[in-house]
LUMTORKOL-365358 format. One record per residue (C-alpha): residue number from 1; residue in one letter; x, y, z. Coordinates in steps of 0.25 Angstrom, whole numbers, always signed. Example, Ala and Ser with C-alpha at 12.3 -4.5 7.8 and 13.67 -1.06 7.14 Angstrom:
2
seq, type, east, north, up
1, A, +49, -18, +31 .
2, S, +55, -4, +29 .
This chain:
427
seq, type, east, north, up
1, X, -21, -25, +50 .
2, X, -28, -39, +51 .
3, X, -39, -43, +38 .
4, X, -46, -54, +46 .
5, X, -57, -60, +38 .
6, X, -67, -73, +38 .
7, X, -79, -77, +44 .
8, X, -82, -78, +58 .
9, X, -95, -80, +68 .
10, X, -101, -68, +72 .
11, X, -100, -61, +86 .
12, X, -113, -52, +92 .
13, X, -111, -44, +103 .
14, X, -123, -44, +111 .
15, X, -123, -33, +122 .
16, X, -135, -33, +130 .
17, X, -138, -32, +147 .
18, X, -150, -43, +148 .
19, X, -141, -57, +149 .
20, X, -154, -65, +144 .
21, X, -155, -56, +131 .
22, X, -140, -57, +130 .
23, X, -140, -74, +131 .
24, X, -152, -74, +122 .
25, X, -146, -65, +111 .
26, X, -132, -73, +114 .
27, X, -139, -86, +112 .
28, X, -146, -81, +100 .
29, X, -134, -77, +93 .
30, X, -127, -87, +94 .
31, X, -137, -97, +90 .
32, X, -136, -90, +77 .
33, X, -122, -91, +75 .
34, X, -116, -79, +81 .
35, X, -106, -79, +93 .
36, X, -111, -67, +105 .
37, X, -103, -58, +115 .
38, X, -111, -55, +126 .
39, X, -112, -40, +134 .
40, X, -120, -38, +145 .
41, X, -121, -21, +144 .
42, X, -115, -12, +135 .
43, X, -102, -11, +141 .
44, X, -98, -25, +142 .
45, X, -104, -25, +125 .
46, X, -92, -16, +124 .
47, X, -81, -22, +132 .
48, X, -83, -35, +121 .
49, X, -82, -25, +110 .
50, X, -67, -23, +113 .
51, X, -64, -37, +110 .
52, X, -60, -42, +95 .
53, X, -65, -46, +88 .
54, X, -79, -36, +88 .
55, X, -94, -43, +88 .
56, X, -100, -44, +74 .
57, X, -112, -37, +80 .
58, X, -117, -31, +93 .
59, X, -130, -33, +99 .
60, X, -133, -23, +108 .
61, X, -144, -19, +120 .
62, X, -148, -3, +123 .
63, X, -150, -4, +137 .
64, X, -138, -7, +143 .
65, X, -131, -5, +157 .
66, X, -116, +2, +157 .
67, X, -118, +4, +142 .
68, X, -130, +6, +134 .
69, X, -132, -1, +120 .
70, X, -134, +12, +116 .
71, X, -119, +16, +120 .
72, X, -112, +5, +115 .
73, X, -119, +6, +101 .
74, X, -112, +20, +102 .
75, X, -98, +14, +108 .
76, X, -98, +4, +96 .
77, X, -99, +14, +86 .
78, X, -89, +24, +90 .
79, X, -78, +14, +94 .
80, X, -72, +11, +79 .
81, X, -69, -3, +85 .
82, X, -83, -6, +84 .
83, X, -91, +5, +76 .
84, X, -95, -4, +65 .
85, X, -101, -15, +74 .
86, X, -114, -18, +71 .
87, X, -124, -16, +83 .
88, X, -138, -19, +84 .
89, X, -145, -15, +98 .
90, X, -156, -23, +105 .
91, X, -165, -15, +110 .
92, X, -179, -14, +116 .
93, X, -178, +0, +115 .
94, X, -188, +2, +103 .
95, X, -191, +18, +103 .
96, X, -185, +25, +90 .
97, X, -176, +32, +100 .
98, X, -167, +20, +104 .
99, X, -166, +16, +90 .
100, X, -162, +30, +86 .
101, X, -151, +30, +98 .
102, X, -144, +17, +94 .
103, X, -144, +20, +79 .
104, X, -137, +33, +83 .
105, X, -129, +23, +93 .
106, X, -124, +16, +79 .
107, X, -133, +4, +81 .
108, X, -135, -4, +67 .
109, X, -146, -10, +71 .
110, X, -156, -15, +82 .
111, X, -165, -25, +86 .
112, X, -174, -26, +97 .
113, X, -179, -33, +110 .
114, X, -185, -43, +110 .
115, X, -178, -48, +96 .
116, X, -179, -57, +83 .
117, X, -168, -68, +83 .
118, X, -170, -66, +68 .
119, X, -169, -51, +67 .
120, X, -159, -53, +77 .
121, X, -150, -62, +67 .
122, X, -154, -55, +55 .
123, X, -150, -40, +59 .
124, X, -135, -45, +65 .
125, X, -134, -53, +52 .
126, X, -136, -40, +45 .
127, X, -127, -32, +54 .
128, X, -115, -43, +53 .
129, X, -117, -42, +37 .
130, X, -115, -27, +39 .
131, X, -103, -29, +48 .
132, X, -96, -40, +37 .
133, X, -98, -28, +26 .
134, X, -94, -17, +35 .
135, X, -81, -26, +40 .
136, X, -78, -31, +24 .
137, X, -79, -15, +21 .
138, X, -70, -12, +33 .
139, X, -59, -22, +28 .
140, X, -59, -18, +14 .
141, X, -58, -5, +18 .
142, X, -45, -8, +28 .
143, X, -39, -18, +16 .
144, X, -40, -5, +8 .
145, X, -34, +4, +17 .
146, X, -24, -6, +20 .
147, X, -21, -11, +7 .
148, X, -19, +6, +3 .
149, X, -10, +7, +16 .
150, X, +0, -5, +10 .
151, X, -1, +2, -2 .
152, X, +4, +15, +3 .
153, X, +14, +8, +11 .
154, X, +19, +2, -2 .
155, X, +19, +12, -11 .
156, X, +30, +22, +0 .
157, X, +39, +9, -1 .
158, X, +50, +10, -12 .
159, X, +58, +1, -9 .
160, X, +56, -17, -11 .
161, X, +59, -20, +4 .
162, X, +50, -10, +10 .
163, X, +40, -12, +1 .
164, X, +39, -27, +2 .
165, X, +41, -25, +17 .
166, X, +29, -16, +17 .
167, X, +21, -25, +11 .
168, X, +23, -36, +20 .
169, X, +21, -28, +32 .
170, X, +7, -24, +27 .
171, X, +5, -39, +23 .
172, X, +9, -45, +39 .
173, X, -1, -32, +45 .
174, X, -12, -35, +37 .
175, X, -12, -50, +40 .
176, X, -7, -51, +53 .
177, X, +3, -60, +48 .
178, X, +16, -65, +56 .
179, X, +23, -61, +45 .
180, X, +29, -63, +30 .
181, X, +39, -59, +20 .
182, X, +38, -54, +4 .
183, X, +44, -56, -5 .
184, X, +46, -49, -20 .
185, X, +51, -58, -31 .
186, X, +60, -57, -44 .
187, X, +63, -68, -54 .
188, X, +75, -75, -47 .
189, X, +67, -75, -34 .
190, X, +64, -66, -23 .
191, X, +69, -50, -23 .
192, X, +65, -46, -11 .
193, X, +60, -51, +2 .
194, X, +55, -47, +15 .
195, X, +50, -53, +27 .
196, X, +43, -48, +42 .
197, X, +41, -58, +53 .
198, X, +30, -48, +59 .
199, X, +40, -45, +70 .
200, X, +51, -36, +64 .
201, X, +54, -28, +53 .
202, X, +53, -32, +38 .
203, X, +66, -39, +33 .
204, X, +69, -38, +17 .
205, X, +78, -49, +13 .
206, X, +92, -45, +4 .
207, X, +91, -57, -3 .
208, X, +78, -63, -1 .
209, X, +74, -78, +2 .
210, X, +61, -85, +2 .
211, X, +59, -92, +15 .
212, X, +52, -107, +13 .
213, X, +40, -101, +15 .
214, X, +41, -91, +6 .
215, X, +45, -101, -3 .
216, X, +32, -109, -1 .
217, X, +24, -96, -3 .
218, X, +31, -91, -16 .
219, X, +29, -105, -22 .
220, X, +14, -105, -21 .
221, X, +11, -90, -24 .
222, X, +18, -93, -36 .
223, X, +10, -104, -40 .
224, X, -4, -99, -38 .
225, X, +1, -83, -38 .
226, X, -9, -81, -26 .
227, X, -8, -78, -12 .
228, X, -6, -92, -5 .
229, X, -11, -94, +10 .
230, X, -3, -106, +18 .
231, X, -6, -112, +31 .
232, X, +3, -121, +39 .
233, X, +0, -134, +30 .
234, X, +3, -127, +18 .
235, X, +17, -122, +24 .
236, X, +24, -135, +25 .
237, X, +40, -135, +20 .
238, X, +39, -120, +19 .
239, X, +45, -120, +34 .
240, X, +36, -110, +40 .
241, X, +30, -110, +56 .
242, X, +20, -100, +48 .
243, X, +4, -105, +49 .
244, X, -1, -97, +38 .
245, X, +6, -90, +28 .
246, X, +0, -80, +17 .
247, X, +7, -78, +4 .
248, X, +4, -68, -7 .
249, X, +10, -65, -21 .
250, X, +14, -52, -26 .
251, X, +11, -51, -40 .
252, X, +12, -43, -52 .
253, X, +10, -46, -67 .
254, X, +5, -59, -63 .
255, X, +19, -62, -58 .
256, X, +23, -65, -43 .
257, X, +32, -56, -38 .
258, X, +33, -56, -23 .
259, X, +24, -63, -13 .
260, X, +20, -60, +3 .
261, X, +21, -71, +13 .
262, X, +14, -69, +27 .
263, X, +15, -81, +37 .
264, X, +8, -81, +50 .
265, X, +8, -92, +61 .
266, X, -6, -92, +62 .
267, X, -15, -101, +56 .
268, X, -25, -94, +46 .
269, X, -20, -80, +49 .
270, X, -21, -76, +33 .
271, X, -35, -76, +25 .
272, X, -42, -71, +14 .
273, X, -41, -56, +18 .
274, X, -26, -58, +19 .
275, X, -24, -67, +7 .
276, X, -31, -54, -1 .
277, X, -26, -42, +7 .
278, X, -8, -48, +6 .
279, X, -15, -49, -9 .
280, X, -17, -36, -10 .
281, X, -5, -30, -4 .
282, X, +3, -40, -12 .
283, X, -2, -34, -24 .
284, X, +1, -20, -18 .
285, X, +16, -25, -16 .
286, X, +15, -31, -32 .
287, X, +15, -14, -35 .
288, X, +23, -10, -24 .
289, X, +35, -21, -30 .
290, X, +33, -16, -44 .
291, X, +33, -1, -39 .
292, X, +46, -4, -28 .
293, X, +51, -11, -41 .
294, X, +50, +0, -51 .
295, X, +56, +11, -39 .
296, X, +70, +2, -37 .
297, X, +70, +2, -54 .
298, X, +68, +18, -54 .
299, X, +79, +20, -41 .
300, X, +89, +12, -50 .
301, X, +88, +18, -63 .
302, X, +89, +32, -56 .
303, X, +102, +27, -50 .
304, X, +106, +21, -64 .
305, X, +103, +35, -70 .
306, X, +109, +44, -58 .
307, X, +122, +36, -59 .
308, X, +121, +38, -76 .
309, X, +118, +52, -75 .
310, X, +128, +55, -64 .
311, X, +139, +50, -74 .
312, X, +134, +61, -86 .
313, X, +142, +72, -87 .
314, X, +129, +77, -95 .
315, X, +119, +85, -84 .
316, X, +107, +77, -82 .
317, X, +95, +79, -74 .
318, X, +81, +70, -72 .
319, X, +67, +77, -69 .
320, X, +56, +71, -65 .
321, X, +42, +72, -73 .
322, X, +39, +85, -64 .
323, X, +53, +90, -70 .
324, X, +60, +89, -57 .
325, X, +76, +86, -55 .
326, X, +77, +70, -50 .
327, X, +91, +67, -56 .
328, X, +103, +76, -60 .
329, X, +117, +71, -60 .
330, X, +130, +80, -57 .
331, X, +131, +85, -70 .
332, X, +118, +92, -71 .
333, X, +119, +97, -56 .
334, X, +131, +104, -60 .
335, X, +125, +110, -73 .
336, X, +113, +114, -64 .
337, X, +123, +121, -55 .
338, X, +117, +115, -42 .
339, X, +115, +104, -32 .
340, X, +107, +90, -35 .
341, X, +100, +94, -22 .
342, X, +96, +107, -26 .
343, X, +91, +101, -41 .
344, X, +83, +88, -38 .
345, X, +69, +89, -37 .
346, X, +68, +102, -45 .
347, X, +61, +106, -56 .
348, X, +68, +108, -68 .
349, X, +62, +123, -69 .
350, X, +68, +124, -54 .
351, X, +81, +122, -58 .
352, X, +82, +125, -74 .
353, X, +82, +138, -81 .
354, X, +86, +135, -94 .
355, X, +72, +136, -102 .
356, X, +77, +127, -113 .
357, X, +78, +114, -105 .
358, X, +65, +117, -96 .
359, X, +59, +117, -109 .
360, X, +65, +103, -115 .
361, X, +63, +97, -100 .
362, X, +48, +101, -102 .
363, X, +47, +96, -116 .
364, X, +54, +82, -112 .
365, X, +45, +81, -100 .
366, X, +32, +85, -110 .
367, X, +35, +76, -120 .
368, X, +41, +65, -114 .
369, X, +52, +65, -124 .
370, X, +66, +68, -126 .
371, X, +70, +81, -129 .
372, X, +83, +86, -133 .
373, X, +90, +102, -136 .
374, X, +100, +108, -133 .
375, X, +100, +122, -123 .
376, X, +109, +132, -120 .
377, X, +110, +133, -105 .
378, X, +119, +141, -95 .
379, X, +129, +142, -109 .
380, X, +131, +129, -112 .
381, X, +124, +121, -123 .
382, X, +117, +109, -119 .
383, X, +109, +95, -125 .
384, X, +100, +94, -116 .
385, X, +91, +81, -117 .
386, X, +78, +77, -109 .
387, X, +71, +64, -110 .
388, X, +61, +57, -101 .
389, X, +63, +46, -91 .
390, X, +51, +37, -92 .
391, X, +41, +44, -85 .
392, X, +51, +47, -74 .
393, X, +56, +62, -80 .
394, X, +67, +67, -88 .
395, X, +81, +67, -89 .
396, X, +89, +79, -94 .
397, X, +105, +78, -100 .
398, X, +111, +90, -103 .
399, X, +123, +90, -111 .
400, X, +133, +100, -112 .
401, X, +137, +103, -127 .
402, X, +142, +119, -124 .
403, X, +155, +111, -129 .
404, X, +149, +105, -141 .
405, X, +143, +117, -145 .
406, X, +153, +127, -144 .
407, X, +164, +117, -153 .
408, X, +152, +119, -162 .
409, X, +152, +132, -162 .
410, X, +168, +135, -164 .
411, X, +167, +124, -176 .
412, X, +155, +132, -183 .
413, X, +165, +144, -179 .
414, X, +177, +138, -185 .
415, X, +168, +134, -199 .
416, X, +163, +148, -200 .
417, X, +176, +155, -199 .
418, X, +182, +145, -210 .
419, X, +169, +150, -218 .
420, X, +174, +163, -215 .
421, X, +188, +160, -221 .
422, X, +183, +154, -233 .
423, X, +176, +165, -238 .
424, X, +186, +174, -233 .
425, X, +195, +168, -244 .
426, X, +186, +169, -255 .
427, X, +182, +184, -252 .
């Protein structure tokens, strides 16, 4: 996808079979500062529509030899190539029913023979105004979708190499760049790094370093924190064959925390467009860092908690908000009496009868707040604890005191039948 933008002379089409109305309106044109393509019929008006880039506006005659104005009005509009062009015909043909027939053609407008030079002038000006709103509109709205696609894109990538790899692939496409690199940064220096020549695959870097002209790029965004644009004057002692090179922070908090590079060997290849489009994807990739960032933290302390948890003699099982098995270490697959395949990813009322617990799971998740007791289950006495994990979900320990509560119960035995002896002796 190319963003071109930027002024340019203007380019009318003129089709029309009489060559002295042809030159005359060629002459004319170009006196006012147009530039003119020439078709002597309908056919040959076509054949120079397939060329890029397209006329600004076509001038266009009715009566017409192998193709009538008439049919090539209707041929502009239903090729999507060409079915925003404007066209105006130029006509003799002044019955309502002609007019009728090109408006039903898609004519925007029409002028007829003989002609004003000023009318003439004044109705392509208004037509090319047209065609500078409808085309602004027409980039907006593919810079939209576009900028919605990366986003997409960046939001299925969890891990940091994919992502940045991702959104420097979407940067080179959208500025027809030779090619680039980006990099994410830490306090110490880089963290990640990776680079596309335009030719092969993405390569992440294990321990990235900054070329000389990343070096260059990362010294200036960090004095202005903008995007930079060099060309090959600028580019001296940062060892480069590049002509133009494009660089852009990525920011957060105010705080530079990666930038794009994009380099090119043609002179002039980046502008506005670019500079605001890689602006706006860098500031995607800003939330995508942060989001990649907080996913590596989350994989980790799940490790740290599996590994913990797997070491507790204790059963202990984690839910999810929508009180689903996520965790649950040997222990508590054996007490469950089945597989760690067959428990994950079940509701607790799936899997657990016990009344007392679905109930102190419920008030936990209600409440967001610890809740303790002890349940009777299966014939053994446990403490059972849920507490909340953030806003992740829960986590349930159950201990096992059947032990515990039975020496209690043979020591209030014993007391009682001591009790018993005593009085005995005073009876």
């Amino acid at each position: 996808m190319s963003m071109e933008t930027g002024a340019q002379k203007r380019t009318i089409l003129i089709v029309e079979d009489s060559e002295a109305l042809l030159k005359l309106l060629s002459t004319q044109l170009e006196m006012e500062g147009y530039n003119t393509i020439m078709a002597a019929d309908g056919q040959e008006g076509w054949d120079a529509l397939q060329n890029d880039p397209l006329p600004d506006v076509v001038l266009l005659d009715v009566m017409m030899p192998r193709m009538s104005g008439f049919e090539l009005c209707e041929l502009i509009r239903s090729t999507p190539s060409t079915a925003t062009l404007p066209v105006v015909i130029l006509t003799a043909l002044k019955d309502q029913k002609s007019r009728i027939k090109g408006i039903e053609a898609g004519a925007n407008d029409f002028i007829g023979k003989p002609w004003s030079k000023e009318e003439l002038y004044a109705r392509i000006r208004t037509l090319i105004r047209l065609k500078d709103v409808q085309d602004r509109l027409k980039r907006q709205h593919e810079r939209l979708q576009f900028l919605y696609d990366v986003s997409r894109d960046l939001a299925a990538r969890a891990a940091m190499d994919q992502m940045l790899s991702a959104v420097l692939s979407n940067s080179i496409s959208a500025t027809g760049a030779n090619g680039g690199s980006i990099v994410a940064l830490g306090v110490d220096g880089p963290l990640a790094k990776v680079s596309n020549n335009g030719q092969d695959e993405p390569v992440a870097e294990v321990k990235p370093q900054l070329t000389p002209l990343e070096q260059r790029s990362v010294t200036l965004l960090f004095r202005d924190i903008k995007p930079q644009l060099l060309q090959s004057d600028s580019l001296a002692g940062a060892e480069s064959d590049f002509l133009s090179v494009l660089a852009v922070p990525i920011v957060q908090d105010q705080q530079m925390i990666g930038f794009i590079t994009l380099t090119s060997r043609e002179v002039d290849q980046f502008n506005t467009g670019h500079i605001e489009l890689i602006d706006a994807i860098a500031r995607q990739a800003a939330i995508s860092m942060d989001r990649t960032k907080l996913f590596a933290q989350v994989r980790s302390e799940r490790r740290r908690f599996s590994v913990l948890i797997s070491s507790m003699g204790d059963a202990v099982v984690a839910f999810d908000n929508q009180l689903r098995v996520t965790l649950l270490n040997p222990s508590a697959v054996e007490f469950l009496g089945s597989s760690e395949e067959s428990l994950r990813g079940r509701s607790a009322s799936e899997i657990i009868t016990n009344d007392a617990f679905l109930d102190l799971l419920s008030r936990a998740s209600e409440n967001r707040a610890d809740q303790y007791e002890e349940i009777a289950w299966d014939g053994k006495h446990l403490l059972t604890t849920v507490s909340p994990i953030g806003s992740e979900g829960l986590v349930s320990v159950f201990q096992d005191i059947t032990f515990i509560k039975e020496l209690q119960e043979a020591q209030l035995q014993l007391v009682e039948e001591k009790a018993k002896r005593v009085r005995a002796t005073f009876d």
